[in-house]
N, C-alpha and C positions, 0 to 999 in steps of 0.2 A: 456716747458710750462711757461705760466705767473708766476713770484716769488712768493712764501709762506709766507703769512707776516704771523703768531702767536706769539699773547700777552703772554708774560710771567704773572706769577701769581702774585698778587699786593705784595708791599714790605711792612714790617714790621709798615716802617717810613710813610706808607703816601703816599708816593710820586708814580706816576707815572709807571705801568709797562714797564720794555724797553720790547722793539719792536726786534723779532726774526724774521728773514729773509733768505731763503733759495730759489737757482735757481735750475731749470730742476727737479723739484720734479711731479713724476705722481703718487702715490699712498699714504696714510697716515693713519693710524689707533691709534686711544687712547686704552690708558691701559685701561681695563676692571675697575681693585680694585684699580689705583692707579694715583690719575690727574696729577702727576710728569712726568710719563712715558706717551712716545708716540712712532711711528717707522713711518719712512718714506723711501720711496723707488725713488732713485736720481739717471737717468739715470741707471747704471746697479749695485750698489752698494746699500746697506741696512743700514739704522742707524738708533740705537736705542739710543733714546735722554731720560737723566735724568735731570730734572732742567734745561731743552735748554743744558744740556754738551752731547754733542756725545763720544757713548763707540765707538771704532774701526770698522771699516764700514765692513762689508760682500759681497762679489762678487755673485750677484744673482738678478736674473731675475722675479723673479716669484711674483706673485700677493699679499697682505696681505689678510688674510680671519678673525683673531683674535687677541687679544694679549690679553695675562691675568694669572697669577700665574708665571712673569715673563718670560714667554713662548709667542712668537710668533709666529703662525701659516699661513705659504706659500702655495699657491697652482701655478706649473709651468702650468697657462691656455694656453699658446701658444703651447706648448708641446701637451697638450690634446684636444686641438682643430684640430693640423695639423693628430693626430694619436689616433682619440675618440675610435678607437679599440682594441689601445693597453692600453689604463687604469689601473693604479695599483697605490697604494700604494706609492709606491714610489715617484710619483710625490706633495706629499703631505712633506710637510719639517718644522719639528719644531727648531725654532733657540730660545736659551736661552739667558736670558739679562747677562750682565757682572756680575753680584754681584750674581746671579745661578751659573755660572759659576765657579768664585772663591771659592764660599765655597762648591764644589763636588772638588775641585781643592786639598783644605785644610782637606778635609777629606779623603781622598786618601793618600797623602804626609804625615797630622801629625796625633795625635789625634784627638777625639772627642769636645775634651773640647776649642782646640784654634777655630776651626771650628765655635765652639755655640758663643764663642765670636765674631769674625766676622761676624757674621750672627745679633749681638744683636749692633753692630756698624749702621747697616742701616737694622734695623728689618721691616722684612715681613713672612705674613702668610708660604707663599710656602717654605723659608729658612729653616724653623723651621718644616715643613711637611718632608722635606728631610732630617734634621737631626735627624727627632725621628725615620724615619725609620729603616736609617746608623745605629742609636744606638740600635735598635731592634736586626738588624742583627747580630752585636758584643755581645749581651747579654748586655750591659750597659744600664742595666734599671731605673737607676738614670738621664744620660743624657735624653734618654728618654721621661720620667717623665717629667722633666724642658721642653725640646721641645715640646711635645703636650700640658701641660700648657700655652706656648708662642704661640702655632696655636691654643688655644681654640677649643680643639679638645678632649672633654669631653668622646666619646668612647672609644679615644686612652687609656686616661687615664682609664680607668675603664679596659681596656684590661689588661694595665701592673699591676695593682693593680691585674688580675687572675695571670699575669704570677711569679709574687712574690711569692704564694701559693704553688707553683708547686718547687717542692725539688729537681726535675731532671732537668739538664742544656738540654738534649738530648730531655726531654719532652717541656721544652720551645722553643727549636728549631722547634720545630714540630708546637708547637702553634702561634708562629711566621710567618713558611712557610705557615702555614692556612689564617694568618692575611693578607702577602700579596698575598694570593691568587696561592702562588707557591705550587697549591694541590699533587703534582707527589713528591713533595719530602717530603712533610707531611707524605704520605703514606706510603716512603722511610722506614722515621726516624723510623714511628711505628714498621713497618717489622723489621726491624734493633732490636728494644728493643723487640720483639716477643709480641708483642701488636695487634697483627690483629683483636682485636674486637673494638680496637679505631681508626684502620684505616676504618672498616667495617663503625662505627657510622660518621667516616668523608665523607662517600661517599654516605651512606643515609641522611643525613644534606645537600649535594649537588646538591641529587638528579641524582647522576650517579647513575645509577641500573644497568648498565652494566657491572659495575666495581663490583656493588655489587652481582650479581651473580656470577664473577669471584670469588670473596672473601669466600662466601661462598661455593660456590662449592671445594672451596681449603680448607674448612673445619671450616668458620671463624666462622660461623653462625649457624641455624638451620631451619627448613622444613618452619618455619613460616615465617621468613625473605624470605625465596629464594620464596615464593609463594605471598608475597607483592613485589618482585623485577619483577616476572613476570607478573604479575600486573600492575604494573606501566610502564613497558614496552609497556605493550599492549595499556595503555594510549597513551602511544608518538606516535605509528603508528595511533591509532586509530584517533587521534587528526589530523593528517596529511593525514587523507583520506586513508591510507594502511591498509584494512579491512582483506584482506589476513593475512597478518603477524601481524595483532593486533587477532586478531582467534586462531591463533595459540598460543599464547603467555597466551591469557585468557584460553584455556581449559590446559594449564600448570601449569595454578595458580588454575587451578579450578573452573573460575568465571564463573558460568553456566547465570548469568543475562548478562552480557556484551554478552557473547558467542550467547547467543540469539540474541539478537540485531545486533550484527558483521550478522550471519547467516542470515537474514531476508532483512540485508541490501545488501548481495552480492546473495540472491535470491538463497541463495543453500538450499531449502526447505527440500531436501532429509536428509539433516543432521540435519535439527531442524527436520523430523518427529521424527529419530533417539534418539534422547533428549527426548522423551514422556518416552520410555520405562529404560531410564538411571534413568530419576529423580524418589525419591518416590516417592508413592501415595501420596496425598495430600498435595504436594508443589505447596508452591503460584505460584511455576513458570511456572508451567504446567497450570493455565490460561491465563500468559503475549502471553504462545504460542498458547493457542488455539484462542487467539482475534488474532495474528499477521496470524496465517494460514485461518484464517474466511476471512479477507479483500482480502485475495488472492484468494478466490474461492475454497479452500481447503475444505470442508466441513465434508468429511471422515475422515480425519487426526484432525481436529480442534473436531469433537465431541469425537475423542476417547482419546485428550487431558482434557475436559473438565469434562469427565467421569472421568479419571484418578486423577484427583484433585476433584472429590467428588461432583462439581456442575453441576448436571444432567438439572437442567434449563437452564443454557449457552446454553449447549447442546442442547436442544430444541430450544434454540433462533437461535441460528449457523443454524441448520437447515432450520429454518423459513424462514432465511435473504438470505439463499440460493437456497429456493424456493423448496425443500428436504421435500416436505410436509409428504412423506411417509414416511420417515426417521424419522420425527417430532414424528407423531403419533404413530408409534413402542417405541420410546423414552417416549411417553406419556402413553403410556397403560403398561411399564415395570417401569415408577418411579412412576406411580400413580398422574401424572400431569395433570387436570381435563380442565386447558385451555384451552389447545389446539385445542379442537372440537369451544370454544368460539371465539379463534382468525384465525381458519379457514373458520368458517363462515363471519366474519364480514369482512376477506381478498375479499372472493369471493363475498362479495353484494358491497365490493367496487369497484370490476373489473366489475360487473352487470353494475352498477349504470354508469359506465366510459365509457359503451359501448365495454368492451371487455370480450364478453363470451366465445369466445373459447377460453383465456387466463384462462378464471374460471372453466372452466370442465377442463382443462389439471392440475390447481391446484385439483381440487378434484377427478382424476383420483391419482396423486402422493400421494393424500392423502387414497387412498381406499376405497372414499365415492361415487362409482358406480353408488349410485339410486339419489344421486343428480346430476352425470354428466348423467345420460341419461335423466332426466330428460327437464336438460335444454340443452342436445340435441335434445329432441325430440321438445322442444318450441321451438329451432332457425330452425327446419326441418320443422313445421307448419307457420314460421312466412315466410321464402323462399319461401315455395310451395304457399301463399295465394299471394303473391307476381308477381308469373307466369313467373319471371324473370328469370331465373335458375333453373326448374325443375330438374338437376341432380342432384346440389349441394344439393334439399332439400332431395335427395334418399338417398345421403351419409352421410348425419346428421342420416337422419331416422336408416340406418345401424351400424353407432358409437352406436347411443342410444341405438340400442338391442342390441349388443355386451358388451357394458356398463350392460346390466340389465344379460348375461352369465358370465360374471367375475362378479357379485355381487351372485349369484345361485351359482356358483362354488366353492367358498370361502365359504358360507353358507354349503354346502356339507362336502367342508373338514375341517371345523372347527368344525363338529359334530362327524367325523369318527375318530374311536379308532382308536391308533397309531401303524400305524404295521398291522391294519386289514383292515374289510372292516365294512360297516354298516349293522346292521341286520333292520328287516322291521321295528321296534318299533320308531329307531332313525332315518330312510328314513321319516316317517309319520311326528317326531317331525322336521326335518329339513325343511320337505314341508310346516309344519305349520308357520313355523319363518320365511319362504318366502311371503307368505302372510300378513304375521304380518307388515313386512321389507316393504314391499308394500301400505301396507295401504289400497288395496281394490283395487289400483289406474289400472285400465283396461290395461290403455293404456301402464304401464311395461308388464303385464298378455302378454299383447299381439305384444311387439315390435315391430314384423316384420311387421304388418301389412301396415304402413305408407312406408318402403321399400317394398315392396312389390307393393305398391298401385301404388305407382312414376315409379317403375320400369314395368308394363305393361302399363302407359298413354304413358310414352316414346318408348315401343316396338310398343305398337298399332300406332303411328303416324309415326315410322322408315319404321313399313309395309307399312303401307298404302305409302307415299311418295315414295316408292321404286316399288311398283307396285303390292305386293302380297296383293291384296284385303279381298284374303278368309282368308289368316290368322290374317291382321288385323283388323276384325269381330272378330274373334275368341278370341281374347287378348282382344278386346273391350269389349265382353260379360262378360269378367270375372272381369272386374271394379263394376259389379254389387255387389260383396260383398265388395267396400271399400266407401259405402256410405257416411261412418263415419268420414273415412280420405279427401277423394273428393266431391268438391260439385256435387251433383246429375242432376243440371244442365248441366255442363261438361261432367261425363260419359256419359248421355243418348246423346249429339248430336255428341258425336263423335263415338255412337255404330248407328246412324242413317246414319252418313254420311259413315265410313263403308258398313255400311249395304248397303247404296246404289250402291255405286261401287261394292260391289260384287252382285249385283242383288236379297240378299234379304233382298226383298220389304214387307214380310211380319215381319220380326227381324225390317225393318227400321220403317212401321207402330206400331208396341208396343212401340217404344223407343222415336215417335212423340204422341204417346196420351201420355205416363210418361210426357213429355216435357209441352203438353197441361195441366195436372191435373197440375204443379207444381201453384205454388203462385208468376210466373210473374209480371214484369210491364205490363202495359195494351199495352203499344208499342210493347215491345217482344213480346206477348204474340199474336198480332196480327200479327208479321212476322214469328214467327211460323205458327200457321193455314195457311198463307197465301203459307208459302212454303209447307204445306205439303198439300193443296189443289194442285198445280202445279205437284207435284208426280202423287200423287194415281188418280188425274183425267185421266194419260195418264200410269199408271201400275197400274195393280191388286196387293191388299196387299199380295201378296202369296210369298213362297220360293221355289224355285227350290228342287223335290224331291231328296233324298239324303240316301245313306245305309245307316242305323243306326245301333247301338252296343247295347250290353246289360250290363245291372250290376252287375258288378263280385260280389254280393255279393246276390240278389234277380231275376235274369233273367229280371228283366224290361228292357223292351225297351226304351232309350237314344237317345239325338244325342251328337255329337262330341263333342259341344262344353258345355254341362250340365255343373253345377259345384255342382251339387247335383242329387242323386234319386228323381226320383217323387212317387215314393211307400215305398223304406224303407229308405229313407233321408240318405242313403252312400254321403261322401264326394269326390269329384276325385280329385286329387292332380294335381296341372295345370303341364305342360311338360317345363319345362324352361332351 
């Protein structure tokens, strides 16, 4: 490369710096601490220059990366480049300036003290760091002294100011090996003076706990130490993501709060439920877990935590959140919790309001409040049937709601009956009474089935008929006459006319055409009726084809088939379904 011209540092006199000059130079780095020193690397030789004097060159390749505390810092990049896989340490080379050198040289070969002088001949911080150490090692705490005075190295001092206190040469060794960090023979020395509780306190000061359970467990310590060692243990895995082996190490120490946590975060739930029945009653800890098994869907295991720590409202809340309305309200009627009916209501007027009722009757089915979900079974079964869109689905609403109003009768029943017996008449009467009560008056529980019922012969009456069996869907048609209530009366009477006319009677199909004529029609309908039923009976007589008739099991009156009542002692016939 082009020659290296660098200016020497200006002279004393004034004058001029000469002009330093150097060929085939490819690398160069200045001292860090010290504008004297610099190192340059010349073809394949290394110098390190004090005052532009070069110390003795070095045979070496490698790149400069640092230079500073007398220390220059190589890296062989050609090396690491051709073989980036075999990387190590090694390729990394500290080369020390001559005057480092000489005085490790001098303190090897003579004393302490010609060392300190040579070092105080071209004083530098790092000189003086090496020789207070050298003199730690030897116990000469005097040189010492004077050396980290000379590094301004205020800790040192204050070190050796403890190590002066200390009466035992063997203990200063020890506080020494701590100083520079050489911990294994700190530990040595103690062991040696049978000190294992000051080797214990050096390895808690460290931060080895592994050492420190060693220690105690060899008798150094006691239950308290060795359960903050596994403790701290459980930290290190825990900190490193190994929840297995940080688990383990906290239910060693004890630590039921980690332990949780470790637990919940590897999803082993069976051993936090485990933890409800370990911990006492009333530890805060046993609601950390019933909140962590609530987020999980746990709801069984979270209330029987919440109970177990004494807050029965959690518990109820847990429930709530998990949709557990039943669960809720058993929870509410045994702690005396009066909310619950409040915020189960205003649950279900928000699923109303939201458009999901059969979302709110399955809420107040869980909850056991019966006469509200049939209730609003039986409004979504009138709001389908008026609809005409799905007359089945309004049958099967109609069916939930009276089943709804038998599990509310049922419950009423055995919530009256002595435990172990049966009911005598006194308490049958008071239970029928509180059904009533329960009811309100309201018919349409009284009478449930009637809405399934109603749906379920329009639908058998038109399966007949479209299938071809005329006479029996007449038959299912006539008996619509008692669901006035539930069906419009328009509807039943034309579909017991039109019936009636395929099965040829004419005189069933005339009664269910004047019903049709008396109703309160538009004037339009009202004129396509007459006009069809003029078109009938102008070409058949209203009559019915004669037919055996039955009697009534209960007065001999004579019947037909399809009666759904006496006409002399008003017996009921129960339809044949």
């Amino acid at each position: 490369g082009p020659p290296a011209e660098i200016a020497s540092p200006p002279t004393g006199d004034g004058s001029p710096p000469a002009k330093f000059e150097r060929k085939e130079v490819w690398d160069m780095k200045w001292a860090a601490d010290d504008p004297n020193l610099f190192a340059i690397m010349e073809k394949t030789r290394m110098y390190i220059f004090d005052e532009l004097v070069p110390e003795e060159p070095i045979v070496s390749s490698a790149y400069l990366c640092s230079f500073s505390q007398l220390q220059v810092r190589t890296l062989s990049l050609d090396q690491l480049i051709r073989s980036p896989e075999e990387a190590s340490k090694d390729l990394v080379v500290i080369v020390e300036a001559k005057q480092l050198k000489e005085v490790r040289e001098r303190m090897e070969s003579t004393n302490l003290a010609e060392a300190y002088t040579l070092a105080e001949s071209k004083p530098h911080k790092k000189l003086f760091e090496v020789l207070a150490l050298a003199a730690l090692s030897r116990l000469e705490l005097a040189v010492a002294e004077k050396a980290f005075v000379r590094a301004a190295d205020y800790m040192g001092l204050q070190f050796v100011k403890r190590l002066k206190l200390l009466d035992d040469p063997k203990k200063q060794a020890a506080e020494i090996a701590t100083y520079t960090s050489n911990f294994d023979e700190a530990e040595k020395i103690y062991r040696d003076l049978d000190r294992r509780d000051l080797a214990l306190e050096l390895r808690e000061s460290l931060g080895d706990w592994f050492k420190v359970v060693q220690l105690v467990q060899q008798g150094s310590g006691d239950d308290t130490q060795l359960a903050a060692a596994w403790n701290h243990i459980g930290d290190y895995f825990h900190e490193r993501g190994k929840l297995a082996k940080a688990s383990q190490y906290y239910a060693q120490a004890k630590n039921t709060l980690a332990l949780i946590d470790c637990y919940f975060k590897l999803e082993e739930f069976d051993s936090l439920e485990k933890l409800i029945t370990v911990l006492p009653e009333g530890s805060p800890l046993l609601l950390d877990i019933g909140r962590k098994l609530s987020t999980v869907g746990m709801a069984n295991e979270a209330v029987a935590a919440f109970l177990r720590s004494g807050d029965a409202n959690a518990a109820i809340q847990s429930c709530v959140k998990q949709h557990q309305w039943e669960g809720a309200v058993a929870l509410a009627d045994s702690h005396a919790a009066p909310n619950i009916e409040k915020m189960i209501t205003q649950y279900a007027t928000h699923l109303i309001n939201g458009g999901k009722q059969l979302q709110a009757v399955e809420l107040y089915r869980k909850a056991s409040r019966f006469k509200e979900a049939a209730r609003l079974l039986s409004n979504l079964g009138e709001t389908v049937g008026a609809s005409r869109a799905n007359p089945l689905r309004a049958k099967k609403l109609f069916v939930f709601a009276a089943l709804e109003v038998e599990r509310m009768r049922k419950k009423m029943l055995s919530n009256n009956a002595p435990e172990g017996g049966t009911q005598n008449v006194a308490q049958t009467l008071d239970s029928l009474v509180q059904q009533d009560q329960a009811t309100g008056g309201e018919k349409w529980l009284d009478s449930a089935w009637k809405g399934a019922e109603a749906y379920h012969f329009l639908l058998l009456a038109q399966r007949q008929l479209y299938s071809g069996a005329h006479m029996d869907a007449m038959r299912t048609a006539l008996r619509l006459r008692e669901y006035e209530k539930v069906l419009p009366a328009e509807e039943i009477y034309s579909i017991i006319a039109l019936t009636a006319f395929y099965a040829r009677f004419f005189g069933q199909c005339s009664q269910a055409f004047m019903k049709l004529e008396a109703m309160p029609l538009k004037e339009a309908r009202k004129a396509e009726v007459s006009k069809l039923a003029l078109s009938i009976f102008t070409r058949h007589a209203p009559q019915d084809p004669s037919l055996r008739r039955a009697e009534c099991p209960n007065c001999s009156f004579t019947v037909r088939e399809w009666d759904a009542h006496c006409g002399d002692c008003g017996a009921h016939f129960a339809a044949c379904v």
